[in-house]
N, C-alpha and C positions, 0 to 999 in steps of 0.2 A: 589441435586442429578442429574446425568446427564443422559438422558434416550433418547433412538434412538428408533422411531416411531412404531418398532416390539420388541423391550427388551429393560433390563435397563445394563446400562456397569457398571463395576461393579468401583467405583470412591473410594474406599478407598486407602489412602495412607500409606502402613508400620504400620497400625491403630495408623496416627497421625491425617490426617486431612480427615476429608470425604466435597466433594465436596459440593459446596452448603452450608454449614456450619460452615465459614468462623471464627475463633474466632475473637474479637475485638482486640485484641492485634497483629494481624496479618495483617491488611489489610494497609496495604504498599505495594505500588507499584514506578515505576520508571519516569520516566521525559513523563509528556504526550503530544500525539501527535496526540491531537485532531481533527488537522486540517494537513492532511499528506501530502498536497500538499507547506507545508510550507519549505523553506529554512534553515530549523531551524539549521543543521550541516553545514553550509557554512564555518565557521570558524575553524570547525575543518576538511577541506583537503577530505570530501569525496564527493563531488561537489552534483548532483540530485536524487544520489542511496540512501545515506546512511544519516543520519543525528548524534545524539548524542548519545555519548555516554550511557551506563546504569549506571543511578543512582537513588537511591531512593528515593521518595517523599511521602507527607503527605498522611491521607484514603482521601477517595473523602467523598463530604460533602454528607447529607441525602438529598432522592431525587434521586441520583443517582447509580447503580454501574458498576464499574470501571474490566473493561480486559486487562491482560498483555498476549497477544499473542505471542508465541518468536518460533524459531526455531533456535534449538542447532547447532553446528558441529559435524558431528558423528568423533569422536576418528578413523583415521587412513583412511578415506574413500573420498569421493568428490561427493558430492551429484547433479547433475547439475538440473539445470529448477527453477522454481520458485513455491511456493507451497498456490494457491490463496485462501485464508480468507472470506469468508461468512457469513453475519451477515444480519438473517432472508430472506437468500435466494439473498443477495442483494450485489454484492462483495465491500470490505473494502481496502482488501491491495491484495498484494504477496509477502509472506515471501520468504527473500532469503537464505540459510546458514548462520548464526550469525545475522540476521536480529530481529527487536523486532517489535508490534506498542502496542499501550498501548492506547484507547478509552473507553467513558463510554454509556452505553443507560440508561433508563427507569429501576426498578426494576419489575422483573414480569420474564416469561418464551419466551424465545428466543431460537433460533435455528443457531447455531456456527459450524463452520467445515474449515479443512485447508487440499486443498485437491492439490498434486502433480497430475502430469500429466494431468491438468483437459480438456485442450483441445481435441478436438473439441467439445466436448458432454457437457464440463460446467456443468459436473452432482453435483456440489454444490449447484448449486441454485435449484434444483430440487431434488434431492435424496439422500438417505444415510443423511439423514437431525436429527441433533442429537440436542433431545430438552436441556433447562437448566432451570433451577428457578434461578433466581440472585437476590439476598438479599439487601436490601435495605440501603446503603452503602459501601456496602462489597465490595474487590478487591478480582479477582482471576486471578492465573498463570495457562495459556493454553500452551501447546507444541504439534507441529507439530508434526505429527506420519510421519517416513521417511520410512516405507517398501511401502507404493504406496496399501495397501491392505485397507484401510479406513479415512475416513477423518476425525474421532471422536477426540474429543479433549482432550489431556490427562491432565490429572488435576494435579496440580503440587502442594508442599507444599514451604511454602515463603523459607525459607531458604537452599531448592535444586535448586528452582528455581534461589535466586540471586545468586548462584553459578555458577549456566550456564550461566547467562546472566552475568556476571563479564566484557569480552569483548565485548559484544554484543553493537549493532549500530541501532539507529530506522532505520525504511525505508520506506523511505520519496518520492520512485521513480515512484509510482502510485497515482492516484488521488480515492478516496474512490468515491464511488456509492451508501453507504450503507446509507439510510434515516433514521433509527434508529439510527446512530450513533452521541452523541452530544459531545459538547464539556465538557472537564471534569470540574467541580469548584472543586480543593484542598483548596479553601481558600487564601486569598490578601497574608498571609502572607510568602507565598510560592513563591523563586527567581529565576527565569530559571538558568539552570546554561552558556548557550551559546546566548551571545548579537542578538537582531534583526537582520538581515542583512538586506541590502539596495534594496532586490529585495525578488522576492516570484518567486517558479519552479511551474508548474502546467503539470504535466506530464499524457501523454493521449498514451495509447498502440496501438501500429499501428495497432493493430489485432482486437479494437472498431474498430477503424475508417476506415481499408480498409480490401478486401480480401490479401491473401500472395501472395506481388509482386507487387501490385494492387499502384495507386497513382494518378490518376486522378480525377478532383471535381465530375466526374461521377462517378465512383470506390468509393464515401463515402458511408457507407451502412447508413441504418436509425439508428439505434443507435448510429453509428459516429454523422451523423446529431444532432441527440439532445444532445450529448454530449458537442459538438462544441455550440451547442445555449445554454447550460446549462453555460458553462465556459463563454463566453459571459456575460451574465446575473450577471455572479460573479463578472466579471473586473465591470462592471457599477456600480453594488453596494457598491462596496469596498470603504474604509473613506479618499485612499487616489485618491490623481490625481492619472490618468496614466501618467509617463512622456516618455516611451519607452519600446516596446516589442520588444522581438528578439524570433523566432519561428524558435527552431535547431532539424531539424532530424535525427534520429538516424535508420542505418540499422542495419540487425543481419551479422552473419560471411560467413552465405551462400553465397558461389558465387565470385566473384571478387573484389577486391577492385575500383576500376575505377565504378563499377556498381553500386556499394552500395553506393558511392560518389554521383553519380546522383539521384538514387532513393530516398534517402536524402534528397537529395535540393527540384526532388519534390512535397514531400509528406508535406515538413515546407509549400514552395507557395499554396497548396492545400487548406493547413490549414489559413494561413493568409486569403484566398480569400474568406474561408468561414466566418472567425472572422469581418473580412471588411462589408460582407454582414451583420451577427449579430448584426450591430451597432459599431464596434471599429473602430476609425476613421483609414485606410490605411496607411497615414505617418508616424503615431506611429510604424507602424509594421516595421520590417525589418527580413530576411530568412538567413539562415545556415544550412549549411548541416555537420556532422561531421560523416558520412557514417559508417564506421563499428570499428572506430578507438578506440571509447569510449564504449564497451562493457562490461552491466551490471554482464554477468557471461562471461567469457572466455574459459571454461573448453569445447563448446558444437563442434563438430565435421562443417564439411564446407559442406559435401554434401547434397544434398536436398533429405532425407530422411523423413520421417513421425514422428519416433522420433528425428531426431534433429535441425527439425523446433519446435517442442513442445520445445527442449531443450532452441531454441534460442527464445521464445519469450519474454523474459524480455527484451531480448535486441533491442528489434522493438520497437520504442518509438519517440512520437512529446514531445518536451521541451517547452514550452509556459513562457518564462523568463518574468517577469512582473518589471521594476524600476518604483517607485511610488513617486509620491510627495505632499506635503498634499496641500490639496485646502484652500485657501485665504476666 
């Protein structure tokens, strides 16, 4: 059952499935995307937003369970912003309109919530904090609530939910933060359905890393800062070489073109100068800027407004392209 800090919501579905409850015949879920900084939709044409397709996969093994967090398109409307994912206070993703991510934690009670408009206040990690029991194998379908009045998670029953997610696309364009989240085991016997590709996206929200507008290595706030050392940290660890990074930034629609082209370029140099400092050797690196061209939502207005700087934050974003080669 799924219970918010002051009451319990009420999680029955049509009295098929009650939340929490999960029957064994049900716990199927879709292609996971345990590690969301992965390239994993390269191949299918939707570059660092969007990754694969929805389709379904085996329960997660015991030890674990498994969340398919998705957000619909509402019938006839155009939802804009991004609607950011929380798992135990700690953000995961941000869902976009047809967007899915599908991660598992620890079985035991957590605190889940997908919350629009979350800027400036970020009150997912902080309030309206909606607890859950997650059962010990079990997959459940979460769906974003789109009227902006709560961030509770609506509880979905499998076969509504693959219906919505029929088109739906993981989203692969943030880098999770969430420390409870691990990666899923469905079992060897399980095939991805979209080939490795040759490089890995690791995509970092301009709005960690600087104030709005802001781009200079003094403009990085302290959570940029340890973010930038945290990614660092990953590229060293990782099994393969680095053979070349390209570090492309991305502006939102506000403002000019010519502007957003520069601010772009350099918020990437900012970034390389800090990954350089972190340990990645400088040569590896190289900067791009693709300014406001390549925007994750389009629908969000150009003047600098309060809401439609919130609208345009998906699309304030560093690209950290990783090509790997494996070490000898």
């Amino acid at each position: 059952m799924l219970k918010h800090s002051k009451f319990v919501v009420n999680a029955a579905l049509t009295g098929v499935l009650l939340f929490g409850a999960v029957s064994a015949g049900a716990q199927q879920a879709q292609t996971p995307q345990a590690v969301p900084q992965t390239q994993a939709g390269a191949a299918a044409g939707q570059g660092q937003v969007f990754g694969a397709t929805y389709s379904p996969v085996p329960s997660v093994k015991p030890g674990q369970a498994q969340v398919v967090y998705y957000r619909a398109i509402p019938a006839g409307q155009r939802i804009a912003g991004g609607a950011h994912v929380y798992v135990d206070g700690q953000f995961q993703t941000s869902l976009l309109p047809g967007g899915y991510s599908v991660f598992c934690v620890a079985p035991g009670t957590h605190t889940l919530g997908a919350y629009l408009n979350d800027q400036p206040l970020y009150k997912g990690k902080t309030v309206d904090l909606f607890k859950a029991n997650l059962a010990d194998g079990a997959t459940y379908f979460l769906k974003a609530t789109e009227d902006g009045s709560s961030g509770a998670p609506v509880p979905v029953a499998r076969d509504v939910a693959e219906r919505e997610l029929a088109n739906s696309r993981a989203q692969i364009h943030a880098l999770s933060r969430a420390s409870a989240v691990q990666a899923c085991n469905n079992g060897a016997a399980y095939a991805a359905p979209v080939a490795a590709p040759a490089y890995k996206d690791y995509t970092l929200s301009s709005d960690v890393l600087f104030a709005f507008g802001k781009s200079g290595y003094r403009d990085i706030s302290a959570a940029g800062r340890t973010e930038l050392a945290k990614l660092a940290q990953t590229l060293q660890a990782q099994p393969e070489g680095i053979k070349h990074i390209t570090v492309i930034g991305h502006a939102d629609l506000i403002g000019k073109a010519d502007a957003a082209q520069r601010l772009g370029a350099a918020r990437a140099a900012t970034v390389k100068q800090s990954l350089a400092e972190n340990g990645i050797p400088a040569q590896l690196i190289q900067t791009e800027s693709r300014g406001n061209t390549e925007p994750v939502d389009d629908s969000c207005r150009k003047t600098a407004t309060p809401a439609n700087i919130a609208c345009n934050e998906p699309n304030r974003r560093v690209v950290v392209r990783v090509e790997g080669q494996r070490k000898n």
